[in-house]
N, C-alpha and C positions, 0 to 999 in steps of 0.2 A: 552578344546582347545581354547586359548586368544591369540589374538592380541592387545597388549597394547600402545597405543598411545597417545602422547602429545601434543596439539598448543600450541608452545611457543608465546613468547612475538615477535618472528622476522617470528613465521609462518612456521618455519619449523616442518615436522612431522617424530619425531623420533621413530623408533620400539625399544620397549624399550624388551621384552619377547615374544618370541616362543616357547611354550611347546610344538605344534605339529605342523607339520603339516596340510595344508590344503586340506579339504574333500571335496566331492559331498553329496548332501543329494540325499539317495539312494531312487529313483523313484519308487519304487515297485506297488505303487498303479497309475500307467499312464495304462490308458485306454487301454488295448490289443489288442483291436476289430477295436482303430484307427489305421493309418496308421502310421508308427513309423517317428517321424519328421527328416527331413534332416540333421539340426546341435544338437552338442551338443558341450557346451558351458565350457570349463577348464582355469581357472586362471592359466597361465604360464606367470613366471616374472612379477607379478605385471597386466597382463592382460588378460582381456576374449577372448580368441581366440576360433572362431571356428571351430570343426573338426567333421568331417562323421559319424554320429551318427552309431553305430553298434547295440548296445544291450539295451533294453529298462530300466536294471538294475543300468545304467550307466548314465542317463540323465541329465543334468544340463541345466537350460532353461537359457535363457541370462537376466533373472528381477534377479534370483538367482546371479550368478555370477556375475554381476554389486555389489547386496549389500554386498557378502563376500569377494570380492578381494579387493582389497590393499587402494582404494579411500573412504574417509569418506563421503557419502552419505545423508548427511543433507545438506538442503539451508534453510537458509544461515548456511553457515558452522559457527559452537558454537568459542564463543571466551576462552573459558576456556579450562581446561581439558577436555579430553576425552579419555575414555576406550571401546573398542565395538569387541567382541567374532566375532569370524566365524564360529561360529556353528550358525543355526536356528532351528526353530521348527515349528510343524504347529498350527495354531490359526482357528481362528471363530469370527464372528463379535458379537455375541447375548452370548460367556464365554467372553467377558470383563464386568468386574465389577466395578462398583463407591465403595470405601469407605471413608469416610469422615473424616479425621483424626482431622483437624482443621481447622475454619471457625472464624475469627473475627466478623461477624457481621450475623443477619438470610440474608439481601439483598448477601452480599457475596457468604452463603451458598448455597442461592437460581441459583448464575450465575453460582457456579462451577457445579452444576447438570446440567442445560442446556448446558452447553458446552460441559460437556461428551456425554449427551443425540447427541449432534451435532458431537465429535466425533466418537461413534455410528453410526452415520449414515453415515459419510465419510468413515467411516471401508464397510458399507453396500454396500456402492456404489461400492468400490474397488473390494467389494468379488463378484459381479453378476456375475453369470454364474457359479459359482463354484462346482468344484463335492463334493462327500463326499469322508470322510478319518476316518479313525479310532483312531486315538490316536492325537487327536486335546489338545493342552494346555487350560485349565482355565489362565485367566489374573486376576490378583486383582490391580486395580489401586487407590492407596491410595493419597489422595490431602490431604497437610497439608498448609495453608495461614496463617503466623504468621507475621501479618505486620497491612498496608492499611486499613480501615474499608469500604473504597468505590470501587466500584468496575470498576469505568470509569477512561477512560484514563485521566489524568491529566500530567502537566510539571513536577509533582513531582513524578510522580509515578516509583516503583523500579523493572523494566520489568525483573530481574535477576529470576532465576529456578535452581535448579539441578536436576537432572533426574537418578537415579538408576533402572536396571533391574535386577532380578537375578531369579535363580528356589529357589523353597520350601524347603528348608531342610529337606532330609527325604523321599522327594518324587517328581516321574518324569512326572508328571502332571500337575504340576503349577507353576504360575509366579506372582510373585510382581514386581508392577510396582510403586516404591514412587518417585512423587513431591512435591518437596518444595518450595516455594515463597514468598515474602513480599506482592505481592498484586495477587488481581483475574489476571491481565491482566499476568502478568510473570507466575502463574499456568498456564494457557491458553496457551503459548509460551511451557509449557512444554508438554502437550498434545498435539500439534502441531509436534515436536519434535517426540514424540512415536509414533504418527501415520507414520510418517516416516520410523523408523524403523519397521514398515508392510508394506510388499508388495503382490499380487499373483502372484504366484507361473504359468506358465502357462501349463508348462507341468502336474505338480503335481494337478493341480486344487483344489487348496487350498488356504488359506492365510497364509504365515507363517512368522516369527517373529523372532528378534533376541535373540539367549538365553540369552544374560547377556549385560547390557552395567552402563556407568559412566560418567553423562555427568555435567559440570558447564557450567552454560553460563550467558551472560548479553551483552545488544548491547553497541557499540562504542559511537553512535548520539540516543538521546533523543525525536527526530523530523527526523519521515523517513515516507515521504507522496507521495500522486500520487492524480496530479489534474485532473477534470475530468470538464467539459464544459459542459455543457447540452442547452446551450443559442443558440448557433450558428445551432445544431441539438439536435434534442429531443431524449433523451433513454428513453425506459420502463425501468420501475423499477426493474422485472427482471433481465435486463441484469446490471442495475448499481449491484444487489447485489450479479451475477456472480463474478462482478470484486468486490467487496466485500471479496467474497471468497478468490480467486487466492492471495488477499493483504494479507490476514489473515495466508495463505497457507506458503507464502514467509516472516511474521513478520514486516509489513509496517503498520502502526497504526493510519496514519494518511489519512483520505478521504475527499483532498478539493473538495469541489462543489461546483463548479465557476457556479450558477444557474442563474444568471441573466449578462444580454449585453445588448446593443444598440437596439441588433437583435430580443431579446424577455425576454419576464419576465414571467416563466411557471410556479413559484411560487405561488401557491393561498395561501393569507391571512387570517383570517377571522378579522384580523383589517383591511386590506384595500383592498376587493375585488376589488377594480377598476386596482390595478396592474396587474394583471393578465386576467381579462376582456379586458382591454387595447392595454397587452401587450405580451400575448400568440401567438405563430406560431397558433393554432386553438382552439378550444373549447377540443378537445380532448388531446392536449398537453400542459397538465398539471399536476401539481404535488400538489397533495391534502395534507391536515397536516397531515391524516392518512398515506401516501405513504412516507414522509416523516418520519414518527415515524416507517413504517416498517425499513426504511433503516437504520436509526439510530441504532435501537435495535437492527437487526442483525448483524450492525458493533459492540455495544456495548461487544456483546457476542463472538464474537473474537476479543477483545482487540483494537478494533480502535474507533477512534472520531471522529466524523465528523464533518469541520466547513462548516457553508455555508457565500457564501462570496457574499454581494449584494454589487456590483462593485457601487463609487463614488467617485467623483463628475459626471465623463465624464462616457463612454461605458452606457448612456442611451440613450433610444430611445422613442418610443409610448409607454410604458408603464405609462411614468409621463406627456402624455397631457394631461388630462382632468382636470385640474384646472383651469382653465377658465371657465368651463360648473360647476362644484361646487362649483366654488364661490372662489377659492382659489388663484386666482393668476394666473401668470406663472411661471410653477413647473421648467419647460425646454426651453432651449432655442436651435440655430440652429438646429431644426431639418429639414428633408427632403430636405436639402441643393443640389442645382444644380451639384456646383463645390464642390461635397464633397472631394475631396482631399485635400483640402487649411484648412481641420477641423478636421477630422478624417482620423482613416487606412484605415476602409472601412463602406460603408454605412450600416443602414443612421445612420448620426451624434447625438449627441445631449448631453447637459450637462446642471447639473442644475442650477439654479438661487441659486445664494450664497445670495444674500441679502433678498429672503424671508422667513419668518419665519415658513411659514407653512412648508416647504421643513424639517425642522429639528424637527417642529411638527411629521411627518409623521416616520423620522427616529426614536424615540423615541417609538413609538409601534412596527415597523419593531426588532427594538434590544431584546423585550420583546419577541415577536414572534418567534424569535432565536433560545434565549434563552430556551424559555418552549418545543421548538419540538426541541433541538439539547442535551442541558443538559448541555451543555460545558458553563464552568463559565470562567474559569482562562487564553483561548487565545478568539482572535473577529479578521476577517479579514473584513480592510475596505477600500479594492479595490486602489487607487487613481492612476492608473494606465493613462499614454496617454492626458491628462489634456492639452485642445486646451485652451492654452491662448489668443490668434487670437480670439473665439467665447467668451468669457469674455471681450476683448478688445473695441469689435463690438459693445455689449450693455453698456458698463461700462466707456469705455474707455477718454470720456470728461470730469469724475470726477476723473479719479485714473488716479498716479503718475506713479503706477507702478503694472500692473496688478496681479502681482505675490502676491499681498498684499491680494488679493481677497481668492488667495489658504490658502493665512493661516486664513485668518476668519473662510474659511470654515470649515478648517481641526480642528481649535479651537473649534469651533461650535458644531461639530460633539460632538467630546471628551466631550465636556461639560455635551452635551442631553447625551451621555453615559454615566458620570458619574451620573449625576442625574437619569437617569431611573435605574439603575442596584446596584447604591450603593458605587461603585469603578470602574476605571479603573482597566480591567483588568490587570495579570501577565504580559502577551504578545499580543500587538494591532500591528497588523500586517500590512503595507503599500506596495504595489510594488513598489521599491527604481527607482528614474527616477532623471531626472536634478535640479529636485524642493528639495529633498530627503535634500537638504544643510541646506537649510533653519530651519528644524526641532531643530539642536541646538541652533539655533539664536529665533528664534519665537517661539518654544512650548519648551522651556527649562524647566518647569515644570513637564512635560510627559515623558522626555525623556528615565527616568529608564525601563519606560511600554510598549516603541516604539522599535517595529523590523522590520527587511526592508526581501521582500522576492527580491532575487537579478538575474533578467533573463540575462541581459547582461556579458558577462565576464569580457569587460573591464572595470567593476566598477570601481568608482573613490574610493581610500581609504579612501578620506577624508571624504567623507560622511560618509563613515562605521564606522569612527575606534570608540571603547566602546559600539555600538549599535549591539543588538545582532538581527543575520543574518540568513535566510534559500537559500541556493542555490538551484537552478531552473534555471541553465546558460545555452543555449538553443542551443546552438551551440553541447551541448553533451545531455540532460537530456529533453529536447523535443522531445516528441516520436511522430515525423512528419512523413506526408507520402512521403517527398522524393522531392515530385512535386509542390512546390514553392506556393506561394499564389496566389487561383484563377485569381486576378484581374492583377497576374501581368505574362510577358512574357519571357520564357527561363533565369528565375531567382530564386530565392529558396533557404533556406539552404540546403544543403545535408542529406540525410536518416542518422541518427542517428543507427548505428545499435547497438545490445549487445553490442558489442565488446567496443564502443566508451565510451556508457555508464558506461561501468564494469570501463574503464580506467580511467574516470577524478575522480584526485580526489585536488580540489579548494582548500583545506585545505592545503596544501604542501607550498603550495606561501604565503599563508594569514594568517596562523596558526590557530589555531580551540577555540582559547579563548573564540570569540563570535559568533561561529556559533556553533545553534540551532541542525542543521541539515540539510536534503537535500532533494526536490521535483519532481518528474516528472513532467510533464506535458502534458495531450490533450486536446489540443483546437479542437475543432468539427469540423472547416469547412468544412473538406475535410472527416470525419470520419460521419457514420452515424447509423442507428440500424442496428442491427444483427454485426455491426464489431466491436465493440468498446473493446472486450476482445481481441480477435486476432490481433487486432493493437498494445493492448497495452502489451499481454504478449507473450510471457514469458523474454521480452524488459526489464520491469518494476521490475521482477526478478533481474536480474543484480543489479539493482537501489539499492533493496534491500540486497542484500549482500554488495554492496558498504557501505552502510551508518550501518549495522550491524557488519560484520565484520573487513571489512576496511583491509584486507589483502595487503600485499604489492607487491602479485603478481599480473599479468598483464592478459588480457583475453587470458592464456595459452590454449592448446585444451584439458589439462586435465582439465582445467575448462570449458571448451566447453561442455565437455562428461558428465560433473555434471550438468549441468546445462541442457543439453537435458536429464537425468534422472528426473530430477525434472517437466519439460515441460509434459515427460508420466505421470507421477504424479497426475499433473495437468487434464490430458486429461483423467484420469482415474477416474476422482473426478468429470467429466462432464464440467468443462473448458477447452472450445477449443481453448485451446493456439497456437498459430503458429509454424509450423515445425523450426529446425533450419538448418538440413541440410537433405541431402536426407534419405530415410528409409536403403540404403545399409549401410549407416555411422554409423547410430543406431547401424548396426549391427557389425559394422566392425570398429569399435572405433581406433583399432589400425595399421589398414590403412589409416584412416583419420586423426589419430594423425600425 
């Protein structure tokens, strides 16, 4: 019993064979002793409509009917072919099995076990509460990696998978499940994939699985990231590697940690404990190398990188005053400014001294320190975002002609101590593109192959852009704000970003996608704090990522509404508490709210 289907190249999905018929998986083993449930749930046209459950024989629970009616039920939905049966079966989290077909390298080896190990346990989490059943399928999931030797995300890496499920020839017991990939992180994407195609069952209390599927896939953008603030308000680390999760869940690979601001530096060193002494919210908000190496490595093992981004020249604050007291100088200048407006967005100000040498001293172990807890070689983000020329002006201003001369020493400076500590400038040295952004062809023409601009404003100027390759982050869609405008200011704001807006822009249309990387979310903290930081940002952030993986050319329709609150239970099902998207009747009544 096949349903065979295609994504073309224009996104339309053709049925291409119907040999039957679509069925109910017959309920036989639901609880007698319960109370018999109100609806049951039948794909009519394309839809799960429900109607007055009569006979317990007869049951179809609404997770069932969601995955066998008419909607392909991956997020992000695959950009290649796909084939996927409406038949299921029932499964078991403890009959899936690892087998190991092929491994380029033992490290390789070593992450495709732990990922199943962790898919495992997503299977676990989905199945609690579950009853028994008698005729549960064996799974054999065989991983084959014939590519990559390493197994982190890098610019080069080839996130493509295919994905085959079928029964055992021979016998109605079991299931192969082969993926194939050039590297660990595209394996990972296909296991990501399979667990999808598992749901519970809720009538049946079970986990059941679809019998056969054919999936090719590979994303659109190469760079699909969600920033995350930690400066402004402190996360535990926890909840950063919930949203870890949820990114992993959705095929987002990239986890910026905007870890330092003006407002704090939670980062401890052990090259320069004084930043974080300094410049922590408290003793207790902070983030140790080991809390760091957790997150890293759990991002490692779902396919994401993590860059952490120590914001310069400007967005410092206490962190870099104690140079004075050790003999160094002054690291900073404006800071604890009266009239901070006339220097910064919002308090307290402060930015460093480009002309001493300790300052580029200091960044030179900061970039090591990176390095060795993040792993990521080939991008480095180095902040230069907001740069009060006015506070360079103040101290500088009776020797220089023209202050802006001062940004390019710095930004030279920098690059320098990076290439010298590390060897090379990296692949991709990332800058937040602003009015200065011009300068970069004229003044670091040397660098320029290694320089990419992350671009928040929409109205970017082209000329800055054109040849230099780009990540979108335009804030107007892709800021997942809470709506309510910036503390300091009154009955002003951008507007709530919702899915919707999210799912829609797509920048590439107007600019054409030659030099863009890819595309970012973003949460800045202010207004965000612990305990919300998932639920602000998902299942928002979702969107984000089918935007920049699949890149479909349809529009936030409410059949992608109804996919994407499938994916959100998913989620909520895996222990990410994603935010509703519309009320629980709609859940249920898809096709009234369509």
């Amino acid at each position: 019993m096949w349903q065979m289907s295609q994504i073309l190249p224009d996104n339309i999905i053709l049925i291409f064979i119907v040999l039957a018929s679509k069925t109910h998986i017959c309920q036989t083993s639901y609880n007698s002793r319960n109370t018999l449930p109100l609806w049951n749930w039948e794909c009519i046209n394309d839809k799960c409509l429900p109607l007055k459950a009569t006979h317990v024989s007869k049951l179809q629970s609404l997770e069932t009917c969601n995955m066998l009616c008419s909607s392909i039920q991956i997020w992000p939905q695959p950009t290649g072919s796909v084939s996927l049966s409406t038949t299921a079966v029932p499964a078991r989290s403890d009959m899936f099995q690892l087998q190991m077909i092929q491994a380029p390298t033992k490290i390789v080896h070593e992450h495709l076990q732990e990922a199943f190990a962790h898919f495992r346990e997503d299977l676990q989490r989905i199945e609690h509460g579950s009853r028994g059943f008698e005729e549960w399928r064996s799974v054999s999931v065989r991983l084959m990696v014939n590519g990559s030797e390493d197994p982190r995300m890098t610019l080069d890496t080839d996130e493509s998978y295919s994905l085959s499920l079928r029964p055992v020839e021979g016998t109605a017991v079991a299931l192969i499940a082969d993926i194939a990939a050039h590297s660990f992180c595209g394996a990972r994407h296909g296991l990501e994939t399979l667990l999808q195609l598992v749901w519970l069952d809720t009538y049946l209390g079970s986990l059941l699985i679809l019998e056969a599927a054919r999936i090719d896939d590979a994303p659109k953008f190469p760079y699909r990231g969600l920033l995350v603030d930690t400066a402004h308000n402190f996360f535990p680390i926890e909840e950063l590697m919930l949203n870890i999760d949820a990114m992993s869940a959705s095929k987002l690979n990239t986890f910026h940690w905007h870890i330092s601001d003006s407002q704090a530096f939670p980062l401890q060193t052990n090259s320069i404990p004084e930043l974080s002494n300094y410049g922590a919210h408290s003793p207790g908000d902070i983030y140790s190398p080991d809390d760091v190496r957790t997150v890293v490595r759990r991002a490692r093992l779902r396919g994401i990188r993590v860059i952490l981004e120590i914001d310069a020249p400007a967005h410092v604050g206490h962190a870099w005053s104690w140079g004075p007291v050790a003999d160094l100088g002054d690291l900073v200048f404006c800071l604890d400014l009266e009239h901070w407006t006339d220097y910064c967005g919002e308090p307290p100000c402060g930015q460093l001294n480009p002309v001493n040498e300790r300052v580029y001293d200091l960044f030179e172990r900061l970039f090591i320190d990176v390095l060795q807890l993040t792993g990521v070689e080939d991008i480095v983000h180095l902040g230069g975002s907001d740069i009060s020329l006015r506070c360079w002006n103040d101290q500088f201003g009776h020797t220089l002609n023209d202050s802006m001369d001062l940004w390019s020493h710095f930004t030279r400076s920098l690059l320098k101590r990076l290439e010298r500590r590390t060897g090379r400038i990296p692949k991709l040295t990332i800058f937040w593109m602003s009015s200065l952004s011009e300068r970069f062809k004229s003044d670091l023409r040397q660098y320029i192959d290694n320089i990419g601009f992350q671009v928040r404003n929409a109205a970017w100027a082209q000329t800055y852009v054109t040849g230099i390759r780009t990540i979108m982050s335009h804030e107007d869609a892709w800021d997942l704000n809470t709506g309510q405008g910036a503390w300091y200011e009154e009955n002003s704001g951008a507007p709530y970003n919702s899915w919707q807006r999210v799912y829609e822009h797509r920048p590439w249309l107007k600019h054409g996608t030659g030099v863009i990387e890819g595309g970012e979310a973003t949460i800045w903290s202010t207004e965000v704090g612990e305990g919300s930081l998932v639920s602000h940002a998902w299942p928002r952030a979702a969107a984000l990522a089918e935007r920049l993986w699949t890149d479909r050319p349809e529009g936030a329709t409410r059949l992608v509404h109804a996919r994407l609150d499938v994916h959100r239970s998913r989620l909520v099902q895996r222990g990410i508490q994603a935010s509703p998207l519309w009320s629980m009747w709609c859940t249920q009544n898809t096709h009234t709210c369509n």
